[in-house]
mmCIF file of the N, C-alpha and C atoms, coordinates in Angstrom:
data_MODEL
# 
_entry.id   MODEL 
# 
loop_
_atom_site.group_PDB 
_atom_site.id 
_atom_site.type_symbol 
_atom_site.label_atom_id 
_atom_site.label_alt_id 
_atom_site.label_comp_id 
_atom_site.label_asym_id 
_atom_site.label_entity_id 
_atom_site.label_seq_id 
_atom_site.pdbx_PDB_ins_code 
_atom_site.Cartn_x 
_atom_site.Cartn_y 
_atom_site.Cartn_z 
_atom_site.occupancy 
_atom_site.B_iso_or_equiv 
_atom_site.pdbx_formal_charge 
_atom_site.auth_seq_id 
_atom_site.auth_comp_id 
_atom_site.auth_asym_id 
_atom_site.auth_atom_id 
_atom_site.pdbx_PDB_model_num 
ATOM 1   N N  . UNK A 1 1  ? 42.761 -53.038 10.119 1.00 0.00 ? 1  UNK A N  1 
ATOM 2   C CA . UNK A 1 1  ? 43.509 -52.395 11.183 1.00 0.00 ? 1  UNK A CA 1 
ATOM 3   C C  . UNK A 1 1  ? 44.972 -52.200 10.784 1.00 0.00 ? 1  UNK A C  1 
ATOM 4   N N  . UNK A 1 2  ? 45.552 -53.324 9.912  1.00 0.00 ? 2  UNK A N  1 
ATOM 5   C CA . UNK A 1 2  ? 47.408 -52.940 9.282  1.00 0.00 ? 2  UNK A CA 1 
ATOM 6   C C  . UNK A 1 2  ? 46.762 -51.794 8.761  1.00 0.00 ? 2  UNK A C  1 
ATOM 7   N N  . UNK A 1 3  ? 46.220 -51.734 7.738  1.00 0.00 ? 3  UNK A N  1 
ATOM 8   C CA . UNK A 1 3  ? 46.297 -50.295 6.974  1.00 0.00 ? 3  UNK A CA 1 
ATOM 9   C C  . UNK A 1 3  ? 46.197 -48.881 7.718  1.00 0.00 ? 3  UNK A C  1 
ATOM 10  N N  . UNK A 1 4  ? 45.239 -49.012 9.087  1.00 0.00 ? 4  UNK A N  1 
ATOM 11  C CA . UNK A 1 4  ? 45.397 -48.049 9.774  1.00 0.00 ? 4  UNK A CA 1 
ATOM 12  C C  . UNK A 1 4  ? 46.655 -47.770 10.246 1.00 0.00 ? 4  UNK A C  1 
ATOM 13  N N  . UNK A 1 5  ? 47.553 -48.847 10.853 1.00 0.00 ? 5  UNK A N  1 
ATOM 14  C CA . UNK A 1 5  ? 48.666 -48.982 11.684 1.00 0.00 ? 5  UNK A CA 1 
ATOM 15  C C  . UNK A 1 5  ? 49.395 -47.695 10.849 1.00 0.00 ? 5  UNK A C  1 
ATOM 16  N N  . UNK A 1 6  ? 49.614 -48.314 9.057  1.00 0.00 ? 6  UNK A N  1 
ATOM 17  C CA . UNK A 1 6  ? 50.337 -47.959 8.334  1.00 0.00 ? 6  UNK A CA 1 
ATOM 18  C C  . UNK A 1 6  ? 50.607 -46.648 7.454  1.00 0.00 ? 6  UNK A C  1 
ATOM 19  N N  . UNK A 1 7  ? 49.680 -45.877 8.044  1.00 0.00 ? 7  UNK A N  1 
ATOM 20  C CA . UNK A 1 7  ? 48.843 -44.841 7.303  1.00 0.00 ? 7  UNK A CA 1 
ATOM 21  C C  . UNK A 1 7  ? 49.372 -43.703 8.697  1.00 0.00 ? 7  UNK A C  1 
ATOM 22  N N  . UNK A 1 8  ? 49.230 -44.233 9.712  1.00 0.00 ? 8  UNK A N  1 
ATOM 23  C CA . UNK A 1 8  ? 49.463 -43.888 11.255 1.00 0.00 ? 8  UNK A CA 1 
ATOM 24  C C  . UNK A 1 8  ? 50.867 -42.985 11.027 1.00 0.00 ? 8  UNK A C  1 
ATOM 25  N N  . UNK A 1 9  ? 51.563 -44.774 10.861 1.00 0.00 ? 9  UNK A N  1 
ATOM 26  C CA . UNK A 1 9  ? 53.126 -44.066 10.856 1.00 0.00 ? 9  UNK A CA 1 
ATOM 27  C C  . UNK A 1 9  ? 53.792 -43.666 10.490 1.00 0.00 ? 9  UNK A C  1 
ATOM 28  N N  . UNK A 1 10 ? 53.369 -43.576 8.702  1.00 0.00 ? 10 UNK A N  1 
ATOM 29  C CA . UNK A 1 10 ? 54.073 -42.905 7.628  1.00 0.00 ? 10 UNK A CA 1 
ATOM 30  C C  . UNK A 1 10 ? 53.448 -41.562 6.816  1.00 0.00 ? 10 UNK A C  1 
ATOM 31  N N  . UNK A 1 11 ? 52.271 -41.173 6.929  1.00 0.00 ? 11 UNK A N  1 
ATOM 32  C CA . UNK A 1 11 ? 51.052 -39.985 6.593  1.00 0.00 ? 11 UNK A CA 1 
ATOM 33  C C  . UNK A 1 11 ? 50.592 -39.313 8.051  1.00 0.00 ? 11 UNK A C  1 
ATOM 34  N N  . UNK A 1 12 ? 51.820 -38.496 8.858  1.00 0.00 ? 12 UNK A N  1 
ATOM 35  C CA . UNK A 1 12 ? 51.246 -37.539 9.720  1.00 0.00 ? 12 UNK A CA 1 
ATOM 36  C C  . UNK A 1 12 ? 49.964 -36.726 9.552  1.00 0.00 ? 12 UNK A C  1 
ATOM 37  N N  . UNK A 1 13 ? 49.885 -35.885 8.599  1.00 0.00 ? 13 UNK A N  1 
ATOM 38  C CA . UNK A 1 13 ? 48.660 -35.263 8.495  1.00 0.00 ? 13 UNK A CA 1 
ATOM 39  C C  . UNK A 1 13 ? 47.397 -35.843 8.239  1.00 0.00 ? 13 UNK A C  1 
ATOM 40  N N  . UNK A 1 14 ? 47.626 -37.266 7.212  1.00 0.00 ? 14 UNK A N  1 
ATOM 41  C CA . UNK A 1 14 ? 46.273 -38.079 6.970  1.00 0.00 ? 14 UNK A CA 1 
ATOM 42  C C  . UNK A 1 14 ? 46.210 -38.954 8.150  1.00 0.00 ? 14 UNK A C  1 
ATOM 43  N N  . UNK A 1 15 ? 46.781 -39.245 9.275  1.00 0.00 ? 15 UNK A N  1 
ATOM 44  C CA . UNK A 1 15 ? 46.997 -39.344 10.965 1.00 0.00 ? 15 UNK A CA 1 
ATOM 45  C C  . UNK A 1 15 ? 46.210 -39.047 11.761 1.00 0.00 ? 15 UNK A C  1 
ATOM 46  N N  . UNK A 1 16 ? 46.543 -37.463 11.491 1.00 0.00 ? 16 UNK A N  1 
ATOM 47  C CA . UNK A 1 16 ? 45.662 -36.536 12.520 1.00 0.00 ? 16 UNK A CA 1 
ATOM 48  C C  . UNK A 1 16 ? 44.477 -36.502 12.075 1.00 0.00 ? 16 UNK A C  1 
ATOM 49  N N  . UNK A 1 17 ? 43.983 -36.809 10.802 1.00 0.00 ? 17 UNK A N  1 
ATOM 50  C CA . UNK A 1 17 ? 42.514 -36.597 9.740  1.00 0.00 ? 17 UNK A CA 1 
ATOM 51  C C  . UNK A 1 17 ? 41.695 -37.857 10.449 1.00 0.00 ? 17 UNK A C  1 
ATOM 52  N N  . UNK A 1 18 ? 42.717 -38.783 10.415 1.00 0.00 ? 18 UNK A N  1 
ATOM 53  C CA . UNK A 1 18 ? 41.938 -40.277 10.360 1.00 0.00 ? 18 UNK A CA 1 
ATOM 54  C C  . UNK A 1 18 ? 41.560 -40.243 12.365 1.00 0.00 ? 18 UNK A C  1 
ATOM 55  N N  . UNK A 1 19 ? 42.628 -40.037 13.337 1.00 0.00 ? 19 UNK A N  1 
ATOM 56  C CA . UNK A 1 19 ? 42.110 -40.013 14.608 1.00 0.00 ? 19 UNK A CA 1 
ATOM 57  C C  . UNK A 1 19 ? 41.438 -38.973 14.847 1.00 0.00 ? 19 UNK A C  1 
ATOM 58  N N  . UNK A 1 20 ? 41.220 -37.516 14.751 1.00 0.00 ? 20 UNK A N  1 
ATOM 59  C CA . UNK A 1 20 ? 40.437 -36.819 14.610 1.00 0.00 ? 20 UNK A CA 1 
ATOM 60  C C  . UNK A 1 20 ? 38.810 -37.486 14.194 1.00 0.00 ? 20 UNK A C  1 
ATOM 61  N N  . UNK A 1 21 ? 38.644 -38.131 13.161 1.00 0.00 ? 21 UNK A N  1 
ATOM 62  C CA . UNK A 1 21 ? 37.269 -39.166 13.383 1.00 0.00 ? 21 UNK A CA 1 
ATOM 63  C C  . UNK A 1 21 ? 37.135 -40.406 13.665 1.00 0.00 ? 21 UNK A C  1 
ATOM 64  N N  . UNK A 1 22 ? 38.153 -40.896 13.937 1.00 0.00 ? 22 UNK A N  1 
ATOM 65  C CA . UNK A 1 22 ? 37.770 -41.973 14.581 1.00 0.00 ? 22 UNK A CA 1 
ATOM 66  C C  . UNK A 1 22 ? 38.109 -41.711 16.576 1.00 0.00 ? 22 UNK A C  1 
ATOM 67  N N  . UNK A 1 23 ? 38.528 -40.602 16.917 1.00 0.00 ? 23 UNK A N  1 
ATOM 68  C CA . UNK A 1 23 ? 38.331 -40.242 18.799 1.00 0.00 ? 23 UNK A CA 1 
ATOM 69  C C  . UNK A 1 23 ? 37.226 -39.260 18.912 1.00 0.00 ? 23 UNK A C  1 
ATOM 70  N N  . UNK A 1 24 ? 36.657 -39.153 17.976 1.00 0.00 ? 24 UNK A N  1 
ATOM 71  C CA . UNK A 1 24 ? 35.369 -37.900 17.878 1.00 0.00 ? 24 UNK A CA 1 
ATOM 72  C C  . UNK A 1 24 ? 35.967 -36.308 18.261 1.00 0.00 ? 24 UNK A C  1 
ATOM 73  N N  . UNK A 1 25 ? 35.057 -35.533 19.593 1.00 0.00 ? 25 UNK A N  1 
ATOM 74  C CA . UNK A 1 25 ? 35.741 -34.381 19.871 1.00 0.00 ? 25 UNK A CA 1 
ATOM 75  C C  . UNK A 1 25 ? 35.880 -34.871 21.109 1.00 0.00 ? 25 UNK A C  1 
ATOM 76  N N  . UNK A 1 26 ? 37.312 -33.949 21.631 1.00 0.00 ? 26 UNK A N  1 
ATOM 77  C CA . UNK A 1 26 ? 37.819 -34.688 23.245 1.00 0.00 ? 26 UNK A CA 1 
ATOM 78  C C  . UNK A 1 26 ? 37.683 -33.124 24.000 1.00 0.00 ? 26 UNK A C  1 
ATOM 79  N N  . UNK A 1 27 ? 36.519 -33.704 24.772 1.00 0.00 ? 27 UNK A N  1 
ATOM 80  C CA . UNK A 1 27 ? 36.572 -33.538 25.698 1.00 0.00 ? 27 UNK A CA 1 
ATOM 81  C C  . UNK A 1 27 ? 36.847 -33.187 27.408 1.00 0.00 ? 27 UNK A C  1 
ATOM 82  N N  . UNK A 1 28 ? 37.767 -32.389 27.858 1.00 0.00 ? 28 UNK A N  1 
ATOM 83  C CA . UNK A 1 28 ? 38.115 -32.046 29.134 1.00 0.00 ? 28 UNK A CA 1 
ATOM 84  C C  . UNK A 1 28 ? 37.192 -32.095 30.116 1.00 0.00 ? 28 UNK A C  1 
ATOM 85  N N  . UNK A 1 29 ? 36.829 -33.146 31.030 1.00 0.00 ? 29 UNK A N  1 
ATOM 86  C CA . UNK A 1 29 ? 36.402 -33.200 32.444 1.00 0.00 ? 29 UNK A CA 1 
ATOM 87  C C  . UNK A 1 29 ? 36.944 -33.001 33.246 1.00 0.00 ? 29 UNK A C  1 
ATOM 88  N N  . UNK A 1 30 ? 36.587 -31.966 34.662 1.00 0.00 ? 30 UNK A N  1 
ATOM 89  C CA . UNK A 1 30 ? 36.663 -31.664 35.764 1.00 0.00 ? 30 UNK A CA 1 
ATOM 90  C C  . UNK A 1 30 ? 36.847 -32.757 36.697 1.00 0.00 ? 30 UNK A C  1 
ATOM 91  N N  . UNK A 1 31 ? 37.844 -33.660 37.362 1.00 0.00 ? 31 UNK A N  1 
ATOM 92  C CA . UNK A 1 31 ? 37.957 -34.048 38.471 1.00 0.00 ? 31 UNK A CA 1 
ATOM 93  C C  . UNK A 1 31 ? 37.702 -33.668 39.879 1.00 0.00 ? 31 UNK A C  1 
ATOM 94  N N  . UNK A 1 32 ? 36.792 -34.535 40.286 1.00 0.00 ? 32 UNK A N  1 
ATOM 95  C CA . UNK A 1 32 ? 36.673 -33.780 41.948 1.00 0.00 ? 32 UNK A CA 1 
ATOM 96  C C  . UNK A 1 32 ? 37.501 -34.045 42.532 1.00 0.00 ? 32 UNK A C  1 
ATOM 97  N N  . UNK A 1 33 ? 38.080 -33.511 43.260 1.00 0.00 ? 33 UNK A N  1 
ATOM 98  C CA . UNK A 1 33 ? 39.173 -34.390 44.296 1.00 0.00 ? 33 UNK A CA 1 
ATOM 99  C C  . UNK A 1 33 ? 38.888 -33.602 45.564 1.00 0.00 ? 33 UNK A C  1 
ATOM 100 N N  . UNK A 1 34 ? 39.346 -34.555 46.529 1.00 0.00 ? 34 UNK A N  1 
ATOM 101 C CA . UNK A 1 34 ? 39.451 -33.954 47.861 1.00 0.00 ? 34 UNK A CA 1 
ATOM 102 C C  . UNK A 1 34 ? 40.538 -33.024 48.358 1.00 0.00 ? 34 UNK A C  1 
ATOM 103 N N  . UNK A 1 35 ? 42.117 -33.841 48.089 1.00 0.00 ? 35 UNK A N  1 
ATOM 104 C CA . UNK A 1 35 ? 42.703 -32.748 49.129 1.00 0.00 ? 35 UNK A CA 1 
ATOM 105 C C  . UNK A 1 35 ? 43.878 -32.926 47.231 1.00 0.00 ? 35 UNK A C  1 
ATOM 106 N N  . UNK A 1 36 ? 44.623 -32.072 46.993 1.00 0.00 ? 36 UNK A N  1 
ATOM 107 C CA . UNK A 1 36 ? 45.223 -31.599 46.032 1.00 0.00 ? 36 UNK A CA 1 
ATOM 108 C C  . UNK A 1 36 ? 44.854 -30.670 44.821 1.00 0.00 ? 36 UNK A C  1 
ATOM 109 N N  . UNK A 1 37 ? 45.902 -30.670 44.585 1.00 0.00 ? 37 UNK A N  1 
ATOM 110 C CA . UNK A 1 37 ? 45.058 -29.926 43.036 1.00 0.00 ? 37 UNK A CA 1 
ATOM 111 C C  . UNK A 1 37 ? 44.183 -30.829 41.847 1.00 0.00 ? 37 UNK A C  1 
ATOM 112 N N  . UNK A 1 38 ? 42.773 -30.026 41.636 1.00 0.00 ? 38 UNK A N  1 
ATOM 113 C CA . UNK A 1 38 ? 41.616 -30.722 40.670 1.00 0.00 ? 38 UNK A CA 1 
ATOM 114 C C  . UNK A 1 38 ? 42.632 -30.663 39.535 1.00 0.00 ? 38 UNK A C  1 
ATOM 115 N N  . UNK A 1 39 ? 42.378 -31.801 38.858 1.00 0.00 ? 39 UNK A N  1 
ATOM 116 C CA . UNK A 1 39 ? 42.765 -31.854 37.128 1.00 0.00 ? 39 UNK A CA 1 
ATOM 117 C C  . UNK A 1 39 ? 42.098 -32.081 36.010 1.00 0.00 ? 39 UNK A C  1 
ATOM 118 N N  . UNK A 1 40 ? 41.675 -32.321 35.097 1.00 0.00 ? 40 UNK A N  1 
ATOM 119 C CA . UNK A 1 40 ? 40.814 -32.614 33.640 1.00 0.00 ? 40 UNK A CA 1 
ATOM 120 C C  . UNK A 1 40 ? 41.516 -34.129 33.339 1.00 0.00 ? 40 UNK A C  1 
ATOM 121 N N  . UNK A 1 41 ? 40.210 -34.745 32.976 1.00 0.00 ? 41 UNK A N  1 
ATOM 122 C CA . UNK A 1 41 ? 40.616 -35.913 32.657 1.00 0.00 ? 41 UNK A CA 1 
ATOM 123 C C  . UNK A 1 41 ? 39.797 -35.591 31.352 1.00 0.00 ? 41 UNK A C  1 
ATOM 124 N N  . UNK A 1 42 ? 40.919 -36.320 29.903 1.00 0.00 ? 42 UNK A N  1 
ATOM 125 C CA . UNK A 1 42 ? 40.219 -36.503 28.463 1.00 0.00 ? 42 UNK A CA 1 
ATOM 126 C C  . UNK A 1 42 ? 39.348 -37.475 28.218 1.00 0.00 ? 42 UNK A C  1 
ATOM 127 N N  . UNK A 1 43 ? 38.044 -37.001 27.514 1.00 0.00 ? 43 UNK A N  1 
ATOM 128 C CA . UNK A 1 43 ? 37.255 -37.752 27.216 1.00 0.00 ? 43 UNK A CA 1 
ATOM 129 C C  . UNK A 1 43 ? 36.603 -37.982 25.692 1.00 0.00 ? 43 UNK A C  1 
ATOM 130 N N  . UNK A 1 44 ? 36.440 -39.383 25.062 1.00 0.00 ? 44 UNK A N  1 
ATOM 131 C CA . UNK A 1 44 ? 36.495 -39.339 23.594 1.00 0.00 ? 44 UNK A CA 1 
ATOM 132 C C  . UNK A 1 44 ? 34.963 -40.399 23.175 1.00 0.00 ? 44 UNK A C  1 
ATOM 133 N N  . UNK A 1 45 ? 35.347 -40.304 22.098 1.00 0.00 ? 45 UNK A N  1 
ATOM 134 C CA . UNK A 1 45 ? 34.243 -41.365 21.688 1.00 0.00 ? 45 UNK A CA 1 
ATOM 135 C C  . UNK A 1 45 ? 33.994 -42.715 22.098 1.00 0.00 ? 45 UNK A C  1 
ATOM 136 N N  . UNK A 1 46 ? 35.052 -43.048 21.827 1.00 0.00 ? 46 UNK A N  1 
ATOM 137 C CA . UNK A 1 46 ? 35.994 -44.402 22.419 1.00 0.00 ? 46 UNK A CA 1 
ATOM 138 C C  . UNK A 1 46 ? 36.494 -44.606 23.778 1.00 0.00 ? 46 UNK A C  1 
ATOM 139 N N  . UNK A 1 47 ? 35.735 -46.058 24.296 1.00 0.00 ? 47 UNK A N  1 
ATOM 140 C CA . UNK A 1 47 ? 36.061 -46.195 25.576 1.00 0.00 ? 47 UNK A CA 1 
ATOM 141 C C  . UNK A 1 47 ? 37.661 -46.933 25.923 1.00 0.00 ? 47 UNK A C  1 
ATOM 142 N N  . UNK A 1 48 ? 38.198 -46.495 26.463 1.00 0.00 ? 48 UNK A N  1 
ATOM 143 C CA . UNK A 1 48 ? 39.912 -47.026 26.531 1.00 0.00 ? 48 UNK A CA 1 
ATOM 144 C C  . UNK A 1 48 ? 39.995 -47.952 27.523 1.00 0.00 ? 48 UNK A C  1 
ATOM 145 N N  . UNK A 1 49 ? 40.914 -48.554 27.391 1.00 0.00 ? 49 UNK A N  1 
ATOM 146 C CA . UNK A 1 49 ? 41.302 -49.736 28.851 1.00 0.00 ? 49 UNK A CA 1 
ATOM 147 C C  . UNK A 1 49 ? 42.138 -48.660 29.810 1.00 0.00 ? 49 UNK A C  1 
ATOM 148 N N  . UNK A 1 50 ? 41.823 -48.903 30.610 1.00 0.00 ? 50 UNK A N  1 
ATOM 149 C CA . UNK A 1 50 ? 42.618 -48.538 31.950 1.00 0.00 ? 50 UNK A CA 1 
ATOM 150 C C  . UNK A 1 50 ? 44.520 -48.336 31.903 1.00 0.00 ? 50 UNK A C  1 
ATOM 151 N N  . UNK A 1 51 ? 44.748 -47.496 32.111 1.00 0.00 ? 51 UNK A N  1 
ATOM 152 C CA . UNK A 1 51 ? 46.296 -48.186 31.487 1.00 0.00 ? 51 UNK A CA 1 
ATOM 153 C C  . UNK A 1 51 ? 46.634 -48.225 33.175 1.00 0.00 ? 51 UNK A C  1 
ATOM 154 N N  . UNK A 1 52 ? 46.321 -48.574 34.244 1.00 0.00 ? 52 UNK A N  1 
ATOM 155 C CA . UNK A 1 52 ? 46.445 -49.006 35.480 1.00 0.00 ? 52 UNK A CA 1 
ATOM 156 C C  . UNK A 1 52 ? 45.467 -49.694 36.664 1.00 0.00 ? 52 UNK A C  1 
ATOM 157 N N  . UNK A 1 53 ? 45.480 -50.332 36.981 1.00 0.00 ? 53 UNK A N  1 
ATOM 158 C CA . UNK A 1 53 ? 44.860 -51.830 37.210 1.00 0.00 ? 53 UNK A CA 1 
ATOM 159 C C  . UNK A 1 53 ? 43.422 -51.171 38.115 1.00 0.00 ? 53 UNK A C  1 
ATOM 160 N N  . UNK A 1 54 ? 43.932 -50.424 39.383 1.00 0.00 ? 54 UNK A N  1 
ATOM 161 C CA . UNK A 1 54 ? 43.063 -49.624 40.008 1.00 0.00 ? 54 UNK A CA 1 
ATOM 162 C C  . UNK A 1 54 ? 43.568 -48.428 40.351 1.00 0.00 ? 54 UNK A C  1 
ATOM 163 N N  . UNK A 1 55 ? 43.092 -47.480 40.748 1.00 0.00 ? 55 UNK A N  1 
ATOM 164 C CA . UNK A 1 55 ? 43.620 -46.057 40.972 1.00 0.00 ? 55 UNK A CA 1 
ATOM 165 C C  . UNK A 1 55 ? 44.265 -46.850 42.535 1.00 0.00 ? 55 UNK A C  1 
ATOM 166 N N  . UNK A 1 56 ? 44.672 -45.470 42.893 1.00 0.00 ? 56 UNK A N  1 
ATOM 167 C CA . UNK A 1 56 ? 46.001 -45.966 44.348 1.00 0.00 ? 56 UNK A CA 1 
ATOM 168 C C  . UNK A 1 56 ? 44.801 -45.772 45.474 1.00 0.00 ? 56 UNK A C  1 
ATOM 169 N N  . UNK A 1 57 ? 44.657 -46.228 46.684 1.00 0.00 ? 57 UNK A N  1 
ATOM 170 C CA . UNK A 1 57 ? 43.987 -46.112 47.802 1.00 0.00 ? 57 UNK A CA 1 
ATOM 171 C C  . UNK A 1 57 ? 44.600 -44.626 48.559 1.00 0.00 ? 57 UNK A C  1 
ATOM 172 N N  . UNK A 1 58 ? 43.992 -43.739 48.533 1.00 0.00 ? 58 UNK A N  1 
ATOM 173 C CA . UNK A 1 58 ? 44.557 -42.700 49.698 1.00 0.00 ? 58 UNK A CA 1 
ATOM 174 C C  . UNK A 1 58 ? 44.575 -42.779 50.830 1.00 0.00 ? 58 UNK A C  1 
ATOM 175 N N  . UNK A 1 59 ? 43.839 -44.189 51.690 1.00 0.00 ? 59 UNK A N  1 
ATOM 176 C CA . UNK A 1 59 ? 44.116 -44.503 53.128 1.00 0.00 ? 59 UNK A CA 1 
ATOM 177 C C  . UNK A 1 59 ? 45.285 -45.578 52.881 1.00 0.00 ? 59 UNK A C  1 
ATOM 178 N N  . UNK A 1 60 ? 46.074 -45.844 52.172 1.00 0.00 ? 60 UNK A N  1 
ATOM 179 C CA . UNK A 1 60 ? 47.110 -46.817 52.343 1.00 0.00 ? 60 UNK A CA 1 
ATOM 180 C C  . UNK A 1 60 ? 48.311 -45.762 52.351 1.00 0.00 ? 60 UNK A C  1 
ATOM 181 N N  . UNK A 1 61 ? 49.400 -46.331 52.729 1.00 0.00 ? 61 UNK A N  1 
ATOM 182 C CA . UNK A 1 61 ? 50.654 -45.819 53.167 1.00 0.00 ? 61 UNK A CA 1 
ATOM 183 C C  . UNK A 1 61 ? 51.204 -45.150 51.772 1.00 0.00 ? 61 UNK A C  1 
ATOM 184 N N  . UNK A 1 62 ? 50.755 -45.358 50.630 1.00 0.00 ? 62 UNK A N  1 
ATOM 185 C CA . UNK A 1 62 ? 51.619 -45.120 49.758 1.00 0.00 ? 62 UNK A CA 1 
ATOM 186 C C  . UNK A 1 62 ? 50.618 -44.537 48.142 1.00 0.00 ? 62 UNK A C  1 
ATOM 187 N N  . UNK A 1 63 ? 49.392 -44.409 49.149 1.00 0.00 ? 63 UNK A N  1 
ATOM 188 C CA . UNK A 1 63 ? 48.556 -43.497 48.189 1.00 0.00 ? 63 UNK A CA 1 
ATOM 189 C C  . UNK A 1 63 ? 48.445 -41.893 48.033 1.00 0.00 ? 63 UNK A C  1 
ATOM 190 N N  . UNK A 1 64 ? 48.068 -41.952 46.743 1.00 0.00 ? 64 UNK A N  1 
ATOM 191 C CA . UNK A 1 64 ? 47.879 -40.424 46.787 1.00 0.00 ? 64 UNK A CA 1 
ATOM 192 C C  . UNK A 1 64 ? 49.161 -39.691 45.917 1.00 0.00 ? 64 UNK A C  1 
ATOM 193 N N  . UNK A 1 65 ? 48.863 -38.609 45.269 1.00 0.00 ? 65 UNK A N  1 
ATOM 194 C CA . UNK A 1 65 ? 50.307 -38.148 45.102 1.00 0.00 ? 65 UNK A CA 1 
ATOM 195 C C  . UNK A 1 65 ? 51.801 -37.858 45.834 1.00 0.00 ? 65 UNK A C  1 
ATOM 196 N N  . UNK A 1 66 ? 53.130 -37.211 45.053 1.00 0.00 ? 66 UNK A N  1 
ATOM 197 C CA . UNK A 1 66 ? 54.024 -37.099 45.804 1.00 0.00 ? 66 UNK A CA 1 
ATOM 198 C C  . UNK A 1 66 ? 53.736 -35.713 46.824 1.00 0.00 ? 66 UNK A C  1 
ATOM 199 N N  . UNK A 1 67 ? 53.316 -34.854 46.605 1.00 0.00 ? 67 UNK A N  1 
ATOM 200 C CA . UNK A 1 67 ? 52.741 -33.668 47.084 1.00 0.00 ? 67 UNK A CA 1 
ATOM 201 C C  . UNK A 1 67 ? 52.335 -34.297 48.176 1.00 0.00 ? 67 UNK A C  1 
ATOM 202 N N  . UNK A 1 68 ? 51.305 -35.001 48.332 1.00 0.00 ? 68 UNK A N  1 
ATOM 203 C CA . UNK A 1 68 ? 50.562 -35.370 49.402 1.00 0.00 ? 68 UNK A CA 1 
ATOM 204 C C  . UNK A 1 68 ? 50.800 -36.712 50.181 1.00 0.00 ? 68 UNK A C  1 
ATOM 205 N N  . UNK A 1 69 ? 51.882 -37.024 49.723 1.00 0.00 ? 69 UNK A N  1 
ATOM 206 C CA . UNK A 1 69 ? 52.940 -38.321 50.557 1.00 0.00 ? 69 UNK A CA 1 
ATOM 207 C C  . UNK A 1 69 ? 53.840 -37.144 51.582 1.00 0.00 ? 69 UNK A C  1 
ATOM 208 N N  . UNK A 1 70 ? 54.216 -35.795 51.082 1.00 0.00 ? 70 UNK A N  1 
ATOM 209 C CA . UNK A 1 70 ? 55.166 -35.259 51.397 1.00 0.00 ? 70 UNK A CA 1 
ATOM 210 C C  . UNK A 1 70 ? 54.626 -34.739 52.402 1.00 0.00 ? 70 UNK A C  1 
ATOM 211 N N  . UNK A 1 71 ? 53.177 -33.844 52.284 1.00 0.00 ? 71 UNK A N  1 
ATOM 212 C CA . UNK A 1 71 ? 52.678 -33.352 53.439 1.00 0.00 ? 71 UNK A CA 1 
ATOM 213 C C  . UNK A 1 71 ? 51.976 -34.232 54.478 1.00 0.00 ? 71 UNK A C  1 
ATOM 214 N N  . UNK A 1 72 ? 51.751 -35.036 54.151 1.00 0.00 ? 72 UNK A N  1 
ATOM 215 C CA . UNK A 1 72 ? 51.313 -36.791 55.312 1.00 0.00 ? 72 UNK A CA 1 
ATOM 216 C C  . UNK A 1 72 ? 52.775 -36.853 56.627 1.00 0.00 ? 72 UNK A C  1 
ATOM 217 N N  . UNK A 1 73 ? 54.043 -36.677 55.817 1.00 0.00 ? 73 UNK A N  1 
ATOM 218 C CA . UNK A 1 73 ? 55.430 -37.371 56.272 1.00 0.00 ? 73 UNK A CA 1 
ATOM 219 C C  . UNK A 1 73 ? 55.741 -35.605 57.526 1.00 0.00 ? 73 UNK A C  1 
ATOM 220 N N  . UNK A 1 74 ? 55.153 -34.530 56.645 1.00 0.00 ? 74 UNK A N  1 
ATOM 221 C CA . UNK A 1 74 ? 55.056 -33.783 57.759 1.00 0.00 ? 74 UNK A CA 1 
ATOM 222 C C  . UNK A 1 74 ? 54.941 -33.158 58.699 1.00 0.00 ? 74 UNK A C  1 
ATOM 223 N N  . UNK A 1 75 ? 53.363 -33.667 58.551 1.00 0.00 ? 75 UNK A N  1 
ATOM 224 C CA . UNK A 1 75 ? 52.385 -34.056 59.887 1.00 0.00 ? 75 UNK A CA 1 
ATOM 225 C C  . UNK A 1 75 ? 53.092 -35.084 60.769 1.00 0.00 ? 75 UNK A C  1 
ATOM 226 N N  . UNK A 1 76 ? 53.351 -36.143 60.212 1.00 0.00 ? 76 UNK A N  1 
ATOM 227 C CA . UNK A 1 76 ? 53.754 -36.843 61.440 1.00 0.00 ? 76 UNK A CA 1 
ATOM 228 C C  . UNK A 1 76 ? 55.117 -37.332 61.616 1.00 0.00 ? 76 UNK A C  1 
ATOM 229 N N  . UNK A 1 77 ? 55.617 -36.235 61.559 1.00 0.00 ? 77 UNK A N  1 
ATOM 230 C CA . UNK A 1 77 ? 57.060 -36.241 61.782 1.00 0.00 ? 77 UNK A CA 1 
ATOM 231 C C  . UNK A 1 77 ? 57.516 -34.020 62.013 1.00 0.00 ? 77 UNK A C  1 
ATOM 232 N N  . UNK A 1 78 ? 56.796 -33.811 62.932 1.00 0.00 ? 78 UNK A N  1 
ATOM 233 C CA . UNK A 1 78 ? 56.655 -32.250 63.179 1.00 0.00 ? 78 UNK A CA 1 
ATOM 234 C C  . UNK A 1 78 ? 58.270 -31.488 63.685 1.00 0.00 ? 78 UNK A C  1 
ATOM 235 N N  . UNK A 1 79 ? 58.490 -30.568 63.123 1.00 0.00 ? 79 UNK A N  1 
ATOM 236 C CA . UNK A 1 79 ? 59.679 -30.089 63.719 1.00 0.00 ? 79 UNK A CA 1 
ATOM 237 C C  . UNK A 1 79 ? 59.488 -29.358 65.214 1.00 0.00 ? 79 UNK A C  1 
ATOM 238 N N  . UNK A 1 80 ? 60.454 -29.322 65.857 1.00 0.00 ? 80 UNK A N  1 
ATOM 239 C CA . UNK A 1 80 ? 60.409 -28.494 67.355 1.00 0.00 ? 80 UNK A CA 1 
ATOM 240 C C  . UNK A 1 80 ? 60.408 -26.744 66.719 1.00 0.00 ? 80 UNK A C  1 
# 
């Protein structure tokens, strides 16, 4: 794994050679979502850790995107 590290950070092109087979081909998946805009999530050979513990709850006060924090705050807070 050093030699990978090392090969990583100093051989850009033998880089892209070496993750190119070792992430296979990536993949773009379709997200369903309910209320915002759908996005593509990447998908590889290799299964990754989470880089966040759980996704956010959209029935809690502070889920969901900023888009959709913004239109929540203006539902219930309506102008005359």
């Amino acid at each position: 794994m050093s030699r990978l590290q090392e090969v990583l950070e100093r051989r850009t092109a033998r880089s892209a050679l070496l993750l190119r087979r070792f992430l296979g081909p990536i993949r773009l998946e379709p997200v369903p979502v309910e209320v915002g805009r759908p996005y593509y999530r990447a998908a590889t050979a290799i299964d990754t850790l989470a880089l966040i513990e759980t996704p956010p709850e959209l029935d809690g006060p502070d889920g969901g995107s900023t888009s959709l924090r913004s239109w929540r705050w203006r539902d219930s807070n309506p102008r005359p």
